[in-house]
N, C-alpha and C positions, 0 to 999 in steps of 0.2 A: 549500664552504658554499652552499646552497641563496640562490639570486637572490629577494630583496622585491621584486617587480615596484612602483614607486612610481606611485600613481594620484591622483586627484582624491577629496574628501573627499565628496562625492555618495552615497546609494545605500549610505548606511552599512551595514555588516554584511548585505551582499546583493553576489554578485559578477553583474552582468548584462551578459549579452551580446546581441550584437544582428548583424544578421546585413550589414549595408550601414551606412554614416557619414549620408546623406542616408535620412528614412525607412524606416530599415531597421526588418524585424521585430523582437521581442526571442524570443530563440531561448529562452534562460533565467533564470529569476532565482532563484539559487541561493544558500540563507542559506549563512551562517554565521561564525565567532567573529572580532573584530577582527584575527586573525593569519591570517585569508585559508586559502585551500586548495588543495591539491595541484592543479597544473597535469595531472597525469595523470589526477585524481578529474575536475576540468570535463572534460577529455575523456571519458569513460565514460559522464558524466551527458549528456554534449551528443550522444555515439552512440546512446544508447539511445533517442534520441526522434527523432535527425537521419536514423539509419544510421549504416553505418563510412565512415567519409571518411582522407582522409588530409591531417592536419595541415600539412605543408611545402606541399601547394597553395593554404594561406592562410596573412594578414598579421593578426597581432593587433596592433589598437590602442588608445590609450586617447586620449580628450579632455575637455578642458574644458567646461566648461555648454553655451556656443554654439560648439563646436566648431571656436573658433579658433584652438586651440593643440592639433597632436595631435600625439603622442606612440607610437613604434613599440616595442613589448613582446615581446624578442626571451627563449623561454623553452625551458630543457631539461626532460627527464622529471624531473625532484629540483625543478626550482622551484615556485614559490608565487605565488599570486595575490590579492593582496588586495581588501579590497571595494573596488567601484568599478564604473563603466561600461567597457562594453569593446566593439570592434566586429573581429569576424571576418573580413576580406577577400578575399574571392579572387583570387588569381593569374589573370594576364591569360589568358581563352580558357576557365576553371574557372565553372562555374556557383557562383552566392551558394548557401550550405547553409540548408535549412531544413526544418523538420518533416515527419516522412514519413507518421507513426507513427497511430494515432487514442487518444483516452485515454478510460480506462474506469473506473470508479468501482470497489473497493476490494473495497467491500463494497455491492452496489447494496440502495438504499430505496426506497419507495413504489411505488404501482401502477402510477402513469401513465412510463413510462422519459420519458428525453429523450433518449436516442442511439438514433438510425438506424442499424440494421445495412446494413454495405456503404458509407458513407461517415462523414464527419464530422462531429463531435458538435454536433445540432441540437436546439432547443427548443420543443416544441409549443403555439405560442403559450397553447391554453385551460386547458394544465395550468402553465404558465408564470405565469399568472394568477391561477389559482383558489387560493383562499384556503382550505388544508387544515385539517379540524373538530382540535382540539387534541385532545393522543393523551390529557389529563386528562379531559376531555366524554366520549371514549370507554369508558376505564375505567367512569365511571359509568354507560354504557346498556348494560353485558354483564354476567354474573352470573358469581360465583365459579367456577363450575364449566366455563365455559369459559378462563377463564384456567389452571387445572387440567389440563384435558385440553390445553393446547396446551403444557405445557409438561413433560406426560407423554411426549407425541409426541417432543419436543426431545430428552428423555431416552433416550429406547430410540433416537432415530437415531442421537445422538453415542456412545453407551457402547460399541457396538464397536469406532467409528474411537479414541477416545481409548486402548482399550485393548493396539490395536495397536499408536498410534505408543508408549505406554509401554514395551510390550516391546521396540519394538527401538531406543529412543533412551534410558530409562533414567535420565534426568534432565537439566534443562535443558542444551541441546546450547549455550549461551554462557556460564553462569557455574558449571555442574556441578552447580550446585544439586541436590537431590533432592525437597525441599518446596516446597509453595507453588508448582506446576507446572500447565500447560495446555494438551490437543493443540490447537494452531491450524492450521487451514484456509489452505494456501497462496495456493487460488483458491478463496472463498470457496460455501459450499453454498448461500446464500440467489441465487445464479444458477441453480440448479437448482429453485429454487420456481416451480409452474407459472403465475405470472402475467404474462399476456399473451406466454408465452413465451420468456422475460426469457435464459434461453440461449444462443434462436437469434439474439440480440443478437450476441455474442463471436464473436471472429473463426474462421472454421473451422479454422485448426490449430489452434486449444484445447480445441475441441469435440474434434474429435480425440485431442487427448494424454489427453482424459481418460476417453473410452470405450476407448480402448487400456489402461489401467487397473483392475488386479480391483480392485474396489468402485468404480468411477467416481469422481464426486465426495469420495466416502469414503474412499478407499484411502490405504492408509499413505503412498505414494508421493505423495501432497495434503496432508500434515500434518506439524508438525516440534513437538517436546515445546520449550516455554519457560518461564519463570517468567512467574506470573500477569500481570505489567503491562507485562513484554515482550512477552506476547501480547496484549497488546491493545494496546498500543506499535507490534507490526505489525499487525496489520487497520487503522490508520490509517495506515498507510504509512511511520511516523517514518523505519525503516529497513528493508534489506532483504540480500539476498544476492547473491551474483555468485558463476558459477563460472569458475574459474578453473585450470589445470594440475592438473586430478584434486582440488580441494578447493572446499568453498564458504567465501566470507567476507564477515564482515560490512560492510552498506556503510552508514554514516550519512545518512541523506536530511535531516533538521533537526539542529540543533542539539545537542539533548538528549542523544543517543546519542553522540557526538562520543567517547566515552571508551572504546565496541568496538571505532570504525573500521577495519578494517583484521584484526579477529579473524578467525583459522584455525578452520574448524569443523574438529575431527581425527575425527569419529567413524566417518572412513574406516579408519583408522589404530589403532584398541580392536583388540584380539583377544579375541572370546571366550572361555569353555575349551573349546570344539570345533574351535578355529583358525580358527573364520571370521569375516569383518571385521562390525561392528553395524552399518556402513552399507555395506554391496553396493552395486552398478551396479543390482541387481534389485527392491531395498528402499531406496535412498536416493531422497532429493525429486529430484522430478520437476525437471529442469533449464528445460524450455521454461515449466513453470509458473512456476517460479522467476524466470526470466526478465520475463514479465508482470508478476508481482507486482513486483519492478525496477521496470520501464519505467512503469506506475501510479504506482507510486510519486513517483517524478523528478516527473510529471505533476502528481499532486496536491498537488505541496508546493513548485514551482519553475516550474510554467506552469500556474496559476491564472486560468482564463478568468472573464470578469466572471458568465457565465455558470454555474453553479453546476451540475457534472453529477454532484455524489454523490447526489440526488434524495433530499435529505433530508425526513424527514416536519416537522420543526420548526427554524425558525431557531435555538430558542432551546434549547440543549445541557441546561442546568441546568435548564430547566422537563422535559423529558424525563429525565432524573436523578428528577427530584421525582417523577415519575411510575414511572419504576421503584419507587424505593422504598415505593408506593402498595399496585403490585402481587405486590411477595414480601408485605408484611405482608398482603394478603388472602389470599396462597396459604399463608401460614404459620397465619393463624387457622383457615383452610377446615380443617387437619389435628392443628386442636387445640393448636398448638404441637410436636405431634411430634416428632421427629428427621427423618421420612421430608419434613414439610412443609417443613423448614429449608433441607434438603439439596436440596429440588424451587424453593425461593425463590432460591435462589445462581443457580442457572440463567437465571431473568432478568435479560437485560443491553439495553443501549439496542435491540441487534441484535434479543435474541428478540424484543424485546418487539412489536416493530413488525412484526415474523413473524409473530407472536398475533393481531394484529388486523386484517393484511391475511387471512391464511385468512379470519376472518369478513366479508371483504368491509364493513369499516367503513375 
């Protein structure tokens, strides 16, 4: 039977770690449900941002508020971690573990970046400041027909890539599904938008892995077929993949997802009727991609700087919601109500949309 590591009631439903007892950093803070989480899952999430280390050169502990009662948390690969604070120690002569990694936003927004390439994620004080024109104000100074033509562009960039990852994934690669499906972008193509170079941002092996790629950015090997709200489920990071002994699997980053955890993608393991497998070494996702997408992940949703590096155009989610749906009803009237204007309105999402209007330099 799997060990309840017994902790302090602190820090509910968040397991955080910290890397020192006196002022130590906090390495992670990592949700999840009152029944705690695999001791093996906080390792993976604490490698992908720490590096790989090796556990036996540290002492996990837990304490009390002021620290005057701790408590040694002695755990195998089956046990469990419930929420709490917790502090990592190192063995004497073992340097304290701590962030190696730099984190990078998801799906990047707006013009002004705030990450430095070549170091860590810094904030330009005047875009830090400056109080961005509401993406509703903008709607209103551009005329139908460029909302149109930017999401005509959207259309003919994506209808290959989606086309491809459909042939060779065939329907949602976690629940089988066949409807209500969506190719999502591993490493998202809005780094590939030429503003201010926002590519040569990313670290150069990824630049890498993905000109080594037919289609680059586009390529099936950048894409994986989900159902619609697990694809947008992932572009926010909820969860992600990890491979593992020739299979990728699902890894829950919040909460929400908690009920894939742990899913076997087998769509190495289909046989076609020509006897070849639907996902190849040649044709499956990219692992190093996969990997980022991971490590973003963990970042986005477990080491939360007060700093805010998804360089979002608006605080406020649901006023850009309200503004989406501003801009399919224009693109839907612009075509009469057609079938062709419907299907061209579904394509605006919070993403395009902010795509649309950075091209026009608003």
């Amino acid at each position: 039977m799997a060990n309840l590591a017994s902790v302090p009631t602190h820090d509910s439903c968040v397991i955080s770690i910290r890397n020192a007892m006196e002022d130590g950093k906090k390495l992670l803070a990592i949700p999840c449900g009152p029944s705690g989480k695999a001791w093996t899952r906080v390792l993976l999430f604490l490698s992908s941002v720490c590096g790989d280390f090796d556990p036996s050169c540290y002492s996990l502990k837990t304490a009390n508020e002021t620290n005057t009662a701790v408590t040694d948390v002695h755990l195998s690969e089956f046990d469990i971690l419930f929420p709490g604070r917790y502090y990592l120690i190192p063995n004497e002569g073992v340097q304290p573990l701590d962030v190696i990694h730099q984190p990078f936003p998801i799906i990047p927004k707006g013009k002004n970046s705030r990450l430095t390439s070549g170091s860590s994620s810094s904030i330009d004080s005047s875009s830090a400041t400056k109080k961005r024109k509401p993406v509703g104000a903008i709607l209103n100074d551009i005329d139908d027909s460029v909302l149109v033509d930017g999401v005509v562009e959207i259309n003919n960039r994506t209808n290959l890539f989606e086309k491809e990852i459909i042939a060779r994934d065939n329907h949602c690669v976690i629940t089988k599904e066949y409807v209500s499906t969506q190719a999502a972008h591993i490493l998202s193509q809005s780094w590939w938008r030429d503003f201010e170079n926002r590519k040569d941002l990313l670290p150069q092996s990824i630049r890498d892995a993905v000109s080594e790629l037919r289609g680059g950015v586009n390529s099936v090997r950048n894409g994986i077929l989900l159902r619609t709200d697990l694809a947008a489920a992932f572009d926010r990071g909820y969860f992600s993949f990890k491979f593992y002994n020739d299979h990728f699997y699902f890894i829950a980053i919040t909460t929400e997802y908690e009920y894939f955890d742990g899913c076997q993608l087998d769509e190495n393991l289909r046989i076609r009727w020509n006897n070849s497998s639907w996902w190849s070494p040649e044709t499956r996702p990219s692992k190093s991609l996969v990997e980022f997408h991971f490590r973003n992940s963990v970042f986005q949703h477990m080491k939360r700087s007060e700093e805010d590096n998804d360089m979002e155009w608006s605080d406020n989610e649901g006023f850009l919601n309200n503004s989406v749906l501003i801009a399919r009803t224009r693109v839907e009237e612009f075509f009469d109500g057609s079938q062709v204007g419907i299907s061209l309105a579904k394509l605006i999402t919070n993403d395009t949309l902010v795509d649309i209007l950075e091209g026009e330099n608003l």
